[in-house]
N, C-alpha and C positions, 0 to 999 in steps of 0.2 A: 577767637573768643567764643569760647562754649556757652550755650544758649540758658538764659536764666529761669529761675522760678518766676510766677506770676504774684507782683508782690503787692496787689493791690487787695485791703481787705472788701469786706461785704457791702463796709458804707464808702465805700469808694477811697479810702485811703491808701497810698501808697502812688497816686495818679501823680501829686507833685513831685514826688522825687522820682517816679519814672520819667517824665517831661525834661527835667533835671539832667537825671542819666545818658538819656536819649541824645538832648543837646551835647553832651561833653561830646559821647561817644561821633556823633555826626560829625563835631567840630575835629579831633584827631580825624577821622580819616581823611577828609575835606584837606586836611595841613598836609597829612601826611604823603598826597599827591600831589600839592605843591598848586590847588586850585581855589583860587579867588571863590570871595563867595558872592561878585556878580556873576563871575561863572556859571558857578551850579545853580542859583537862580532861576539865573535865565534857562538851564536846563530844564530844570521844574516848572518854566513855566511862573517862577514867582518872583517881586520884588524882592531887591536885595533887603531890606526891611523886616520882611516875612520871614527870610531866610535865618535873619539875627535873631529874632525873634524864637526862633526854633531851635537854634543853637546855642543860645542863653537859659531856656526852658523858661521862657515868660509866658504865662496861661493867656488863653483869650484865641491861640493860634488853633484853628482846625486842621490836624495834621489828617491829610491823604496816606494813605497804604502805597495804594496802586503806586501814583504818581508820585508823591516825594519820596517814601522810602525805598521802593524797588528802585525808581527812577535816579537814587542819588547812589544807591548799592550797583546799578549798573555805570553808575558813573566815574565812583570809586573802586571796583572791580573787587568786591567783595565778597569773599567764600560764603559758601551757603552756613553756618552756622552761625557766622555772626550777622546775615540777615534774618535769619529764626531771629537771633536773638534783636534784632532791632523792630522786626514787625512784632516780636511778643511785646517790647517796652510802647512801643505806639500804642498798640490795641491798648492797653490799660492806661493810656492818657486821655481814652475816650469815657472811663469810667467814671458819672460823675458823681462827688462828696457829698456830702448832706448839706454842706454851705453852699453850693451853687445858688439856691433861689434870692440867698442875699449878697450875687454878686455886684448889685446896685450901690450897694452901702458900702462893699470892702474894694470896690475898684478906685472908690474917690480918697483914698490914704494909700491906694499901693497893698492892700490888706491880703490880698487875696493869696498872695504868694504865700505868706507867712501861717494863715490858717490852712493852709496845703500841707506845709510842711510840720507844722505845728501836731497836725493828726500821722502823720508820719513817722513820726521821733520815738525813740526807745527810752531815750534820754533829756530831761529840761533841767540845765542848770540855770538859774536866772537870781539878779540882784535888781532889787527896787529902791529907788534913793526914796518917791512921794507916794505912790499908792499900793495901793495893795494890788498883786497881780491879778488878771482879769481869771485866772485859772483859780484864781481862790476868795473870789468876792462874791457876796451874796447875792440877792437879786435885790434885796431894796439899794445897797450899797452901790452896784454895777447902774440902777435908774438912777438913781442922784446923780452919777458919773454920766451916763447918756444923757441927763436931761437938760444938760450945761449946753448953749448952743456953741459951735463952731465960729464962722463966720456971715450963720444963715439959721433962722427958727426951725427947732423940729419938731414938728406937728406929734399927736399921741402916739399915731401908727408906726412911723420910725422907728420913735423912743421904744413901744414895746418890742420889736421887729431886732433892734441894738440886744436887749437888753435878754430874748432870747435867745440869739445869736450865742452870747456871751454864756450862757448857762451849757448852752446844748456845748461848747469847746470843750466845758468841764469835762463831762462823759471821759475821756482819753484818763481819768484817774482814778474812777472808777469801774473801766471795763474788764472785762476777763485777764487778758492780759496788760496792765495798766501801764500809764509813761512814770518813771522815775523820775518826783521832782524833788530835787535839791534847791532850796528859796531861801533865801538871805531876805530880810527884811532892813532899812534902815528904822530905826528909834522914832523919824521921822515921821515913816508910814502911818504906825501908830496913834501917835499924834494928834494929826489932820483929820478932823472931826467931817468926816464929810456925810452930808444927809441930814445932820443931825445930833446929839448925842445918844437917842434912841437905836437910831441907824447903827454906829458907830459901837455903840454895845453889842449888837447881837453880831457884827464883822469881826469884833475881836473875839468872841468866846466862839465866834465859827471858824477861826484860825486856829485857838488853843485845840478844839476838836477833830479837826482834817488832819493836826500835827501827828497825832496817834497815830495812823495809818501807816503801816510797814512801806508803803511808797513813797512816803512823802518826809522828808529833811527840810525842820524850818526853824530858820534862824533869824535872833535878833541884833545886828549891828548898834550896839548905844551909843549916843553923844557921849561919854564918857571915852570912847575906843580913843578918840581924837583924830590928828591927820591920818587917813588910808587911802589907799587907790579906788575905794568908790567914789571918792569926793571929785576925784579927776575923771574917775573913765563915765559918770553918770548910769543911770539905767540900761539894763543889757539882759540878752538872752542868748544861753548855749545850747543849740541843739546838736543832737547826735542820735545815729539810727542804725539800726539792726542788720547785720550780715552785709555790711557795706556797701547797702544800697546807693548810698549816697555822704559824702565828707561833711564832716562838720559844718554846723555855719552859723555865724553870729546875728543876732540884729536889736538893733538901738531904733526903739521906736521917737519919731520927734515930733513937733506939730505938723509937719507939711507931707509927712509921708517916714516909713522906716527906712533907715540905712543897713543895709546891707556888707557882712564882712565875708569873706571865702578864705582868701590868703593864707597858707598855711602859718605863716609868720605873726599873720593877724591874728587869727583863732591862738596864736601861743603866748601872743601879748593878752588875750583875755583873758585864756586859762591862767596865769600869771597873777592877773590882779583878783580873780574869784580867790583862787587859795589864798594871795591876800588878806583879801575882804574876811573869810571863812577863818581866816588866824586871829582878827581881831572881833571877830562875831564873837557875841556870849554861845554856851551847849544848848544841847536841845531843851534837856529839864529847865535850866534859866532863864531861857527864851519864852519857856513857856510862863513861866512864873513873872514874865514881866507883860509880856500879853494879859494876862489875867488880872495882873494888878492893875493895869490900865484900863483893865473894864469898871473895875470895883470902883476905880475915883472918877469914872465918869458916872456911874449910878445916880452920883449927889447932885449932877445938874437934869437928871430926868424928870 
């Protein structure tokens, strides 16, 4: 395996899907010799736990150089290029994001993974049955949404802590080289007057605005479409990423934490229902004209 670029950018992106990478890669070789992974473990010195961990690419794990990855390339009997390339994908899982200081906040939904990968992506396809994606709400709109509690009060600090959290994600649509989104909206979205109708104004005419953007595909699914495969698959997101760094992957955010899809079979049952979705979606021009007309008749309760 010839040894990789270094694909983590400035603000520290690119460290999930190296962590990612890293595990696959570990995981083949680890099979490939036919070695338990209390095995190599215990070689490294580490709970089997640690070891899953590491080979699932679940953040949180302080990967060693020295000791796990030379220590699992001596184990696995590894040609020197493909430990180049395994101590290059480590070193850049120490590089950290700009979300690290609110790991506090995105550890308790599991979040943490998902804004990793989320600033990683080349690609967001995503469909929204109730709200408006967190990639394209504004910041009064995204506080209304933080300031709902959980199952426990969140004091001011939180809430603005959330709710900058939530702005700074945006950046990835904006930057030099920005993520391609593709956004299905349901009729629904629309709808659900949240914050307010003030609120709720200035989130629709800031949706018809970001639509312009050469990066950005947004669509409106009407109650009118009737039955579609959004109705069944619910809310979802498709990511995909640049020079294949890392494979597709789905995720359904829910109340207790997001699900998680990989399966190539899966990720082809999603692509399946978005084109779906996207056949019975209104165009961009009518999407927009319906977004807008839905500002205009909320004006009258302002």
């Amino acid at each position: 395996m010839p040894a990789r670029r270094n694909i983590a950018g400035p603000d520290g992106s690119g460290s999930m899907a190296a962590r990612r990478r890293l595990g696959r890669l570990l995981t083949e070789l680890r099979e490939a010799k036919a070695i338990t992974q209390e095995a190599a473990a215990e070689y490294i010195e580490r709970v089997p736990s640690t070891l899953y961990r590491m080979e699932t690419g679940k953040p949180g794990v302080r990967i060693r150089i020295k000791q796990d990855i030379h220590g699992l390339c001596e184990l696995y009997e590894v040609d020197a290029p493909t430990r180049e390339a395994l101590v290059q994908l480590a070193e850049t899982t120490k590089i950290k994001g700009w979300y690290q200081p609110y790991h506090d906040l995105l550890v308790q939904t599991n979040f943490d993974s998902y804004i990793g990968l989320e600033q990683d992506a080349s690609e967001i396809d995503t469909f929204e049955s109730q709200l408006v994606p967190g990639l394209l709400q504004t910041e009064r709109y995204a506080r209304a949404l933080v300031s709902v509690p959980d199952n426990r009060e969140r004091d001011a600090d939180e809430v603005e802590r959330r709710v900058r959290m939530r702005l700074r994600r945006q950046e990835i649509l904006t930057r030099a080289d920005p993520v391609r989104l593709d956004a299905v909206l349901s009729e629904a979205v629309l709808q659900h007057v949240v914050g307010g109708p003030a609120v709720m104004i200035e989130q629709l005419r800031h949706l018809a605005a970001i639509s312009e953007r050469p990066n950005i595909t947004l669509r409106v699914l009407p109650f009118a479409a009737g039955l579609h495969d959004g109705l069944v698959s619910g809310s979802f997101v498709i990511l995909r990423f640049p020079d294949d760094i890392e494979p597709p992957v789905v995720y359904s955010d829910v109340l207790l934490g997001g699900l998680w899809f990989e399966a190539p079979s899966e990720i082809a049952r999603f692509r399946r229902a978005l084109t779906s979705i996207i056949e019975s979606a209104l165009d961009q021009p009518a999407s927009r004209d319906m977004i807008e007309q839905t500002a205009k008749e909320l004006t009258g309760d302002v």
